[in-house]
C-alpha positions as CSV (number, residue, x, y, z in Angstrom):
1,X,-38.6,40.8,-38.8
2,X,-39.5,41.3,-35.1
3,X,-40.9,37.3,-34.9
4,X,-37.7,36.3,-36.3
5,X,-35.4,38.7,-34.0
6,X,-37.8,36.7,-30.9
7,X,-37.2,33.8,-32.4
8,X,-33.4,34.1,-32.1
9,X,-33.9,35.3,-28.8
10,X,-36.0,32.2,-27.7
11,X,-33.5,30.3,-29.2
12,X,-30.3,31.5,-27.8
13,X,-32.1,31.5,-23.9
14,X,-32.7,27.8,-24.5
15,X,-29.3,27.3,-25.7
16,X,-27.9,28.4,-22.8
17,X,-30.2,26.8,-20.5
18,X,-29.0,23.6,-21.9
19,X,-25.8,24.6,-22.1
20,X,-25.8,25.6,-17.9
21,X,-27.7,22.1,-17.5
22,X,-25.0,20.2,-19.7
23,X,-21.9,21.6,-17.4
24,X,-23.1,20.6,-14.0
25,X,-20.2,21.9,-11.7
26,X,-19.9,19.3,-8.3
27,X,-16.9,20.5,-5.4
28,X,-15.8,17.3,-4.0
29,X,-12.6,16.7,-1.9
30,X,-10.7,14.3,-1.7
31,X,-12.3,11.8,1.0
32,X,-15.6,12.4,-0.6
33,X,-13.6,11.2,-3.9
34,X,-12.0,8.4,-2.3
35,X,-15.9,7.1,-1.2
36,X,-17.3,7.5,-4.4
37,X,-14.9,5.4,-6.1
38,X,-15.1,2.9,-4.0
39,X,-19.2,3.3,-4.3
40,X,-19.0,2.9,-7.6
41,X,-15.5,0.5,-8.1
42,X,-16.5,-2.3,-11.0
43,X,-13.3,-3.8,-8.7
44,X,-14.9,-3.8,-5.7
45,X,-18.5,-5.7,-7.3
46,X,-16.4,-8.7,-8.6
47,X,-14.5,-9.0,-5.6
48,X,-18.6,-8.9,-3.5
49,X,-19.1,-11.9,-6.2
50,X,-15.8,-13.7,-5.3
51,X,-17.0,-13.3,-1.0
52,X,-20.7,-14.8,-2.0
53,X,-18.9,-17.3,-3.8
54,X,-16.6,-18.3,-1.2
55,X,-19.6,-18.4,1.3
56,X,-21.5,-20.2,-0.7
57,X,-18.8,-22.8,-0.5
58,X,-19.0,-22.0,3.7
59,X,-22.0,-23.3,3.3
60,X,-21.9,-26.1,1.0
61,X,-19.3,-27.5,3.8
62,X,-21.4,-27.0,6.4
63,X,-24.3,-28.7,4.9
64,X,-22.0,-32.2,5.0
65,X,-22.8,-32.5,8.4
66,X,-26.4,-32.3,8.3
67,X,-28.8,-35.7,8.0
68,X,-29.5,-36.5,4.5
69,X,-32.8,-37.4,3.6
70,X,-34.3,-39.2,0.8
71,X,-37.4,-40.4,-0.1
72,X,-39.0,-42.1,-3.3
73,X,-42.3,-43.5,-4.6
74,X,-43.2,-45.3,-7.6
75,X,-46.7,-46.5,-9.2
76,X,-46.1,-49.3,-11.8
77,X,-49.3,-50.4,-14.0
78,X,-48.7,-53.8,-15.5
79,X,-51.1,-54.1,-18.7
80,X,-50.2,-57.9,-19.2
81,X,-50.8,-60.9,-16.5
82,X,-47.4,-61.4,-15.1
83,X,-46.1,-65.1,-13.5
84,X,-46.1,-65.8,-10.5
85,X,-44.2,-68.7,-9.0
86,X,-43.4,-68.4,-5.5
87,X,-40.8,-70.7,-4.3
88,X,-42.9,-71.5,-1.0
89,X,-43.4,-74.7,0.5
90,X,-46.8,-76.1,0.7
91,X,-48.1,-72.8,-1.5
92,X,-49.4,-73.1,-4.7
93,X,-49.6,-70.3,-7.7
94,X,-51.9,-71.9,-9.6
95,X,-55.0,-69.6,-11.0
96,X,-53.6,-67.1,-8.4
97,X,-54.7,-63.7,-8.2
98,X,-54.3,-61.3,-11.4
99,X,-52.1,-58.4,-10.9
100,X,-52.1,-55.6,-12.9
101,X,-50.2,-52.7,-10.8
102,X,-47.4,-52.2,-8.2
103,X,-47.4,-49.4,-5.5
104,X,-44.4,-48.8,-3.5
105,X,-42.4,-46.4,-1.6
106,X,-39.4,-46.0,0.6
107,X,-37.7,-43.2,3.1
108,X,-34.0,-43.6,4.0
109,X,-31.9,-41.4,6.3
110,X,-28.1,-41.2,6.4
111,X,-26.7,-39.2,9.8
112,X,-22.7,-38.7,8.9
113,X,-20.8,-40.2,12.6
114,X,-17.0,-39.9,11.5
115,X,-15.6,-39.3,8.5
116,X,-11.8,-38.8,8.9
117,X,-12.6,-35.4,10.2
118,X,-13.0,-34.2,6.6
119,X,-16.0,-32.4,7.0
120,X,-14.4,-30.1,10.2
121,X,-11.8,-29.7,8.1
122,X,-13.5,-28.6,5.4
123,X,-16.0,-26.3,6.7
124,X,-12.7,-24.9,8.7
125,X,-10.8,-24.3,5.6
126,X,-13.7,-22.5,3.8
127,X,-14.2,-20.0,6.8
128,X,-10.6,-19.4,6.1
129,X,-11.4,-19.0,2.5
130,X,-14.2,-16.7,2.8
131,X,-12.3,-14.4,5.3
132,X,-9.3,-14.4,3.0
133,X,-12.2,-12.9,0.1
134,X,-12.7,-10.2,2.3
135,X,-9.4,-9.1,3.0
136,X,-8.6,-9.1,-0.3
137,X,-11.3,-7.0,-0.9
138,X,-10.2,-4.6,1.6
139,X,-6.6,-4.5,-0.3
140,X,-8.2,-3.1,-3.5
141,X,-10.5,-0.9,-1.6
142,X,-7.2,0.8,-0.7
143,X,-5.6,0.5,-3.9
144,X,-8.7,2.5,-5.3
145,X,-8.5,4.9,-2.5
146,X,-4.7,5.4,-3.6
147,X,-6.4,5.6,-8.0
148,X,-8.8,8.1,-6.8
149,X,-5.8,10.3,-4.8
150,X,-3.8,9.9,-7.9
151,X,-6.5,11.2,-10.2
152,X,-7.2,14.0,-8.1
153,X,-3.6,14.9,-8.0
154,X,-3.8,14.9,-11.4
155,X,-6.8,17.3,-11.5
156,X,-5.2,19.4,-8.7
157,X,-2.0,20.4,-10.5
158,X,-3.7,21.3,-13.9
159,X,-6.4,23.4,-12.3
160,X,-3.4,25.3,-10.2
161,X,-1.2,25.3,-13.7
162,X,-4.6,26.8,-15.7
163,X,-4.9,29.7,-12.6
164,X,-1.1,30.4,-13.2
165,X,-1.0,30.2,-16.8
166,X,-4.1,32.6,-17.2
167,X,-2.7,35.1,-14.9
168,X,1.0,35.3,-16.6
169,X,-1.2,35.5,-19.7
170,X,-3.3,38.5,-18.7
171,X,-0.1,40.1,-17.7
172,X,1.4,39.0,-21.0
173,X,-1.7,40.6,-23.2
174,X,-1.7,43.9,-21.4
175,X,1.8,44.4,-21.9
176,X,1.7,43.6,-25.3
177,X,-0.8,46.4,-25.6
178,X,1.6,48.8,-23.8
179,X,4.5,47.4,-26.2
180,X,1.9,48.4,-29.1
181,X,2.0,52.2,-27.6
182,X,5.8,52.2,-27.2
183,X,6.3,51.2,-31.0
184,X,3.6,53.4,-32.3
185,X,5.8,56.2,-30.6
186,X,9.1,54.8,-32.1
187,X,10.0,54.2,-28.4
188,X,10.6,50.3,-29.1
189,X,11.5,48.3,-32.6
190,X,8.8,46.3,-34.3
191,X,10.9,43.4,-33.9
192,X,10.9,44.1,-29.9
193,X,7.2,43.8,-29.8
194,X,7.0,40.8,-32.2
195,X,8.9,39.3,-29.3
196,X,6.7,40.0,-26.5
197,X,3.9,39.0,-28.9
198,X,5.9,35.6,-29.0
199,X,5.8,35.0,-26.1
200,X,2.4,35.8,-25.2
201,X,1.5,33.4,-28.1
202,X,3.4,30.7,-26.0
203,X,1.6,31.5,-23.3
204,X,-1.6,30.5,-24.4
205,X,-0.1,27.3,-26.0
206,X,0.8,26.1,-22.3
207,X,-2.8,27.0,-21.0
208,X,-4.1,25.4,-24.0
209,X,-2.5,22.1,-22.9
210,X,-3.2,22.9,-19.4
211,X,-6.7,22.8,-20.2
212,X,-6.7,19.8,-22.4
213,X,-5.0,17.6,-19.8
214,X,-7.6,19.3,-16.8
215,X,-10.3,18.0,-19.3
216,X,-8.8,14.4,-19.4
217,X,-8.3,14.1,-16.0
218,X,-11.6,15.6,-15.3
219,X,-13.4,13.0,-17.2
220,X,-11.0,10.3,-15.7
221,X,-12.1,11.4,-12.5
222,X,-16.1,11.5,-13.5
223,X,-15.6,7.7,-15.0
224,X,-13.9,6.7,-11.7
225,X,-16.4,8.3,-9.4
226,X,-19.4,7.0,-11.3
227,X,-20.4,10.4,-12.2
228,X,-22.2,11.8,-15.4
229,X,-19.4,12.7,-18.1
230,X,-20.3,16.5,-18.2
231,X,-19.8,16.8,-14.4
232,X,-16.9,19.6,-13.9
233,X,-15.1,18.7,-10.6
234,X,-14.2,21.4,-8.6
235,X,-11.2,20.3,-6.3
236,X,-10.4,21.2,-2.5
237,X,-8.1,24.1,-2.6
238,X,-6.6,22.3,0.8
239,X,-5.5,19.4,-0.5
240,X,-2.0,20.4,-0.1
241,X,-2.9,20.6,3.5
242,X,-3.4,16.3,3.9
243,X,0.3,15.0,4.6
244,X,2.2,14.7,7.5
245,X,5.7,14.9,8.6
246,X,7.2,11.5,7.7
247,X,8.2,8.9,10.5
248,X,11.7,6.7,10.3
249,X,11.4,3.8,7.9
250,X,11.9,1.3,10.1
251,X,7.7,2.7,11.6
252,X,6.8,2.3,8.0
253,X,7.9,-1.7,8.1
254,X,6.2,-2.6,11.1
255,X,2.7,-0.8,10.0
256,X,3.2,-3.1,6.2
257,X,3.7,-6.2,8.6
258,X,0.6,-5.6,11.1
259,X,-1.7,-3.8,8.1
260,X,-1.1,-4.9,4.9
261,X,-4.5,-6.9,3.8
262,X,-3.1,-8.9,0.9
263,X,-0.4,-10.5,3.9
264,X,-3.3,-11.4,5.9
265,X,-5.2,-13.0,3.4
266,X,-2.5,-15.2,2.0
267,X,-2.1,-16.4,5.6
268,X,-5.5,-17.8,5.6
269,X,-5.1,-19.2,2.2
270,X,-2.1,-20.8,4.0
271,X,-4.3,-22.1,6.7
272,X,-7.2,-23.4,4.7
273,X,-4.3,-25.3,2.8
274,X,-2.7,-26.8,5.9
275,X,-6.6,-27.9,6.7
276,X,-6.8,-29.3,2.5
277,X,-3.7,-31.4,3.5
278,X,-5.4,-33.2,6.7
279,X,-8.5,-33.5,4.6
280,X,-7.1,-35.1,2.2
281,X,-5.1,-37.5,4.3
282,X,-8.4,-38.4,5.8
283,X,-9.3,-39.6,2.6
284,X,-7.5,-42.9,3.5
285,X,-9.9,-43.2,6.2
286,X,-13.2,-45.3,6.6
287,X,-17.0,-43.9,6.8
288,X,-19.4,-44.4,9.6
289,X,-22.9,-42.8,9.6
290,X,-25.9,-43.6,11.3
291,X,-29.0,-45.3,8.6
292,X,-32.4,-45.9,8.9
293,X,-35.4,-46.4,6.7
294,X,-38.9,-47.1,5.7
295,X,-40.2,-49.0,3.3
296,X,-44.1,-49.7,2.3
297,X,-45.2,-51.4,-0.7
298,X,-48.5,-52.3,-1.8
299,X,-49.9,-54.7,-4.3
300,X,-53.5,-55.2,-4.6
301,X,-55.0,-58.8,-4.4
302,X,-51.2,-60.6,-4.2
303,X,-49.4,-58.4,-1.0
304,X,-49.4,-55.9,1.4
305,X,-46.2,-54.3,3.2
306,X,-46.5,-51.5,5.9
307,X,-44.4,-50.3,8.9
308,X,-41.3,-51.9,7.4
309,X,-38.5,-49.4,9.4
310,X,-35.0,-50.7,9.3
311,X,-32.0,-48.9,11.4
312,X,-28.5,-49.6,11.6
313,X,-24.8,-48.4,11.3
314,X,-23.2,-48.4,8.1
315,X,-19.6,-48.1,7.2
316,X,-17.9,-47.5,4.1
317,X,-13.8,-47.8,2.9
318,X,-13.1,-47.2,-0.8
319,X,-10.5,-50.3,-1.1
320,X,-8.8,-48.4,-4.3
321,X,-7.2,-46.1,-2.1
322,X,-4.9,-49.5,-0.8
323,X,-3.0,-49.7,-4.6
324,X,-4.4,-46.0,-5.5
325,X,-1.9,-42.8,-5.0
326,X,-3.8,-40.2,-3.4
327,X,-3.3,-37.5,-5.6
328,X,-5.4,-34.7,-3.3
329,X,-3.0,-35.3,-1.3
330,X,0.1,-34.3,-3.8
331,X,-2.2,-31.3,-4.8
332,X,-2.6,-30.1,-1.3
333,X,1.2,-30.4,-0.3
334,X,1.6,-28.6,-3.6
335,X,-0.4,-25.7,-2.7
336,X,0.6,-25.0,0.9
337,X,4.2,-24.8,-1.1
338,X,3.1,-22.1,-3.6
339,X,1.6,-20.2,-0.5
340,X,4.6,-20.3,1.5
341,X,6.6,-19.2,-1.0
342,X,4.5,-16.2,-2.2
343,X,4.5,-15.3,1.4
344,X,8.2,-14.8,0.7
345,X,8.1,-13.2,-2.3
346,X,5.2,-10.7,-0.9
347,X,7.2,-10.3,2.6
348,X,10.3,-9.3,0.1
349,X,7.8,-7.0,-2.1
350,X,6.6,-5.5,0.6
351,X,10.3,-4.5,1.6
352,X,10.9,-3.1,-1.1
353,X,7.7,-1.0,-2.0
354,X,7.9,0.8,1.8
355,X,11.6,1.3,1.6
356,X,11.3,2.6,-2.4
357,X,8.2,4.4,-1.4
358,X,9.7,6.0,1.7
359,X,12.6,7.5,0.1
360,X,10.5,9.2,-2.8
361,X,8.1,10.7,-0.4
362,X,11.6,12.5,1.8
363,X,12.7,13.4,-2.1
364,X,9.5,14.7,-3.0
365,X,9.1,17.0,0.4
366,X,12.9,18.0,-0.5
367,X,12.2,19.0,-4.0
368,X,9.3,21.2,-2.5
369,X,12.1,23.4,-1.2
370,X,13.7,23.5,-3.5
371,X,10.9,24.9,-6.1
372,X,10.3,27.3,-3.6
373,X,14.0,28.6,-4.1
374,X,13.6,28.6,-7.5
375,X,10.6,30.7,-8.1
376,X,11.9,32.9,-5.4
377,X,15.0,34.0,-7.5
378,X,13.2,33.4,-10.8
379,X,10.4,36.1,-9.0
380,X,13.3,38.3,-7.8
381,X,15.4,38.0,-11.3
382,X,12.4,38.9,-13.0
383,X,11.6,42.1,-10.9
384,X,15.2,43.1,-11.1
385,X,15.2,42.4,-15.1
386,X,12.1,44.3,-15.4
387,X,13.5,47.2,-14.0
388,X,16.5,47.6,-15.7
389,X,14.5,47.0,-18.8
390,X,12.2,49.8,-17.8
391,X,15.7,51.8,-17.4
392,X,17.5,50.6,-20.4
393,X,19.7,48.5,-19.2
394,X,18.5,45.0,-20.2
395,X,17.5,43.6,-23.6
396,X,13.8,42.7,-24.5
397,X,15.2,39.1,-24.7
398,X,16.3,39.0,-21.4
399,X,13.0,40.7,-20.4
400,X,11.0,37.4,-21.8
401,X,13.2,35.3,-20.5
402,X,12.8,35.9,-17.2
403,X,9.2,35.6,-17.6
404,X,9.5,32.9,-18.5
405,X,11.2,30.9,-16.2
406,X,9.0,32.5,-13.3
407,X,6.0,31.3,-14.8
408,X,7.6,27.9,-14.9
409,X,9.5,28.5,-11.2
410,X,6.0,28.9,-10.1
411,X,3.9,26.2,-11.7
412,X,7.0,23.6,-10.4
413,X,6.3,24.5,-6.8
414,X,2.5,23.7,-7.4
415,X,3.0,20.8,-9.2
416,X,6.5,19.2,-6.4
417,X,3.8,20.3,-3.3
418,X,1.2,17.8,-5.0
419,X,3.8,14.9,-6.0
420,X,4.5,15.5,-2.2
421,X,1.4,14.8,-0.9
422,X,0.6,12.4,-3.7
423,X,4.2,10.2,-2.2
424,X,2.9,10.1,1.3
425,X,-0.1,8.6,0.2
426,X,1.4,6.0,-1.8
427,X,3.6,5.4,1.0
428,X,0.6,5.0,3.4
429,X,-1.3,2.6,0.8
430,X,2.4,0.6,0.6
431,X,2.0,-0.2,4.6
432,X,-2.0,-0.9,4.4
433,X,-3.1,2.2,6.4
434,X,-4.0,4.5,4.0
435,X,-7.5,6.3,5.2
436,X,-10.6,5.2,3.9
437,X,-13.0,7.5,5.8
């Protein structure tokens, strides 16, 4: 009996070892949030692909004006006599040497002179390309900055709702047990304690709930932070602290204009398509490179060729462009009309966003005042209903009523004082200058 008793023992100690080790407990505020999820963004690796790719293109342009180089060798065994007749004067074949292989090789350089200008362009237009990638990398980098706020907003209010909740239900349970007394002494009807009991019970369905939606947004916030699933965030009690007093609209604007990443990069998209048009009109337009070559060729008893260099200037017109549309050219023109006109549309956008954005942020710092009013009478009603109660002079409805709008009087001012700071930050990412620290 006294193995088995250790046994349980052992048991439960390693139980709860695992059990400590399984909920791993991590503080983090907000900016250290906002840095792990863009650590640890899937976003943010495709958009590294997309900036390797487009420099990879960089650098496919750039090689166009480079020399190219080519050289090739061959070795040709002939198992049969072959006949030779050569066609010179005074020089007969006849019973002329056997020739059973062919050795030859040749090197040949190509040094581009002109081209139209379609390899500046190019390698022009792809720096313009690559530097667009990054920018519009740096726009999702502060949309996840704005996801990661969000989330922890999220987490915020149900962790302040939980502390609320649990406090109005400790209250709750120990009068209950003082309402137990009361009827026991036939000071209060059953029915007057069922009541209270009621509302206790409703109590604890909130915090249940409360819970449940802190343990979905804690594991949203693990997933987004790259963090192990049974990690239990524990949020920065000063987050409330972050926003500032908001500046006219018209401040707003001009930061969108002069910040806003996904702005800047479709200007260079614009530019690298202004650059696609010239290349493509340069299409129309002749070759010239520098050439030069090398040729040997050896084969035995018949001929012998050595030092054979050749250099010259060669030119090159594709004469199918004379009865030929030049459809790169219709494509280009094409695309620098799509740009321009999503410029427009994301100019307009952008309008909109700041101005829709700036007018929830002043409504959510109004609302805050408002809360704040409202728990402060549903505070004072409750106090004042409480004491009439304890005097007679209120009903025990009336009683749990009151409670019950102070316990939601006081969970709205949490939750309107992190929509608040939530708003400015939305605001912030609308203009492009929302804080990545």
């Amino acid at each position: 009996m006294k193995r088995i008793n250790n046994s349980v023992i052992l048991l439960s100690l390693f139980v709860g070892m695992v059990y400590t080790h399984a909920q791993e407990k991590k503080q983090i505020n907000l900016d250290e949030a906002v840095q792990l999820g863009i650590q640890n963004s899937k976003s943010l690796k495709i958009d590294a692909a997309k900036i390797e790719e487009a420099t990879a293109d960089l650098l496919e342009a750039k090689n166009r004006q480079l020399p190219e180089l080519s050289v090739s060798a061959s070795y040709l065994y002939l198992p049969l006599k072959p006949t030779i007749d050569l066609k010179i004067p005074g020089v007969s074949t006849a019973g002329g040497p056997e020739v059973h292989q062919v050795a030859y090789g040749s090197a040949n350089v190509s040094v581009p002179i002109y081209s139209g200008g379609r390899i500046k362009y190019g390698i022009q237009s792809a720096k313009y390309l690559v530097e667009a990638s990054k920018l519009s990398s740096e726009n999702d980098k502060v949309a996840i900055a704005y996801n990661v706020a969000q989330a922890y907003n999220n987490l915020f209010k149900a962790n302040q709702s939980i502390k609320v909740l649990e406090e109005n239900l400790s209250a709750s349970q120990k009068r209950d047990e003082t309402f137990l007394k009361l009827e026991n002494n036939g000071v209060i009807a059953r029915n007057d304690r069922l009541k209270a009991n009621l509302q206790t019970s409703n109590i604890e369905l909130q915090l249940l709930e409360a819970r449940n939606n802190y343990n979905i947004a804690n594991i949203n916030m693990d997933l987004l932070l790259g963090l192990p699933e049974n990690t239990e965030i524990e949020v920065d009690q000063n987050y409330l602290d972050e926003y500032d007093d908001v500046k006219p609209v018209d401040f707003y604007l001009n930061e969108a204009r002069e910040n806003r990443k996904d702005l800047q990069a479709i200007d260079q998209q614009r530019k690298a398509a202004a650059l696609g048009t010239k290349s493509a009109k340069a299409e129309n337009l002749p070759s010239i490179a520098f050439t030069g070559g090398y040729v040997a060729a050896d084969i035995p008893n018949f001929l012998t060729i050595y030092n054979a260099v050749n250099v010259g200037v060669g030119v090159s017109y594709n004469l199918s462009n004379l009865w030929k549309e030049n459809s790169s050219l219709k494509k280009s023109k094409a695309r620098e009309m799509q740009l321009s006109a999503t410029n427009e549309l994301l100019n307009d956008n952008i309008k909109l966003e700041v101005n829709r954005e700036y007018q929830n942020s002043d409504y959510s710092k109004k609302r805050i005042a408002v809360f704040e009013k409202a728990a402060f009478q549903a505070n004072e009603n409750y106090r004042i209903t409480k004491n009439k109660y304890d005097n007679g002079l209120a009903t025990m409805t009336e009683l749990l009523d009151a409670d019950a709008a102070q316990i939601a009087a006081n969970v709205g001012v949490i939750n309107a004082k992190a929509d608040a700071a939530l708003a400015y930050r939305k605001l912030l990412q609308t203009t492009g200058t929302l804080t990545i620290k």
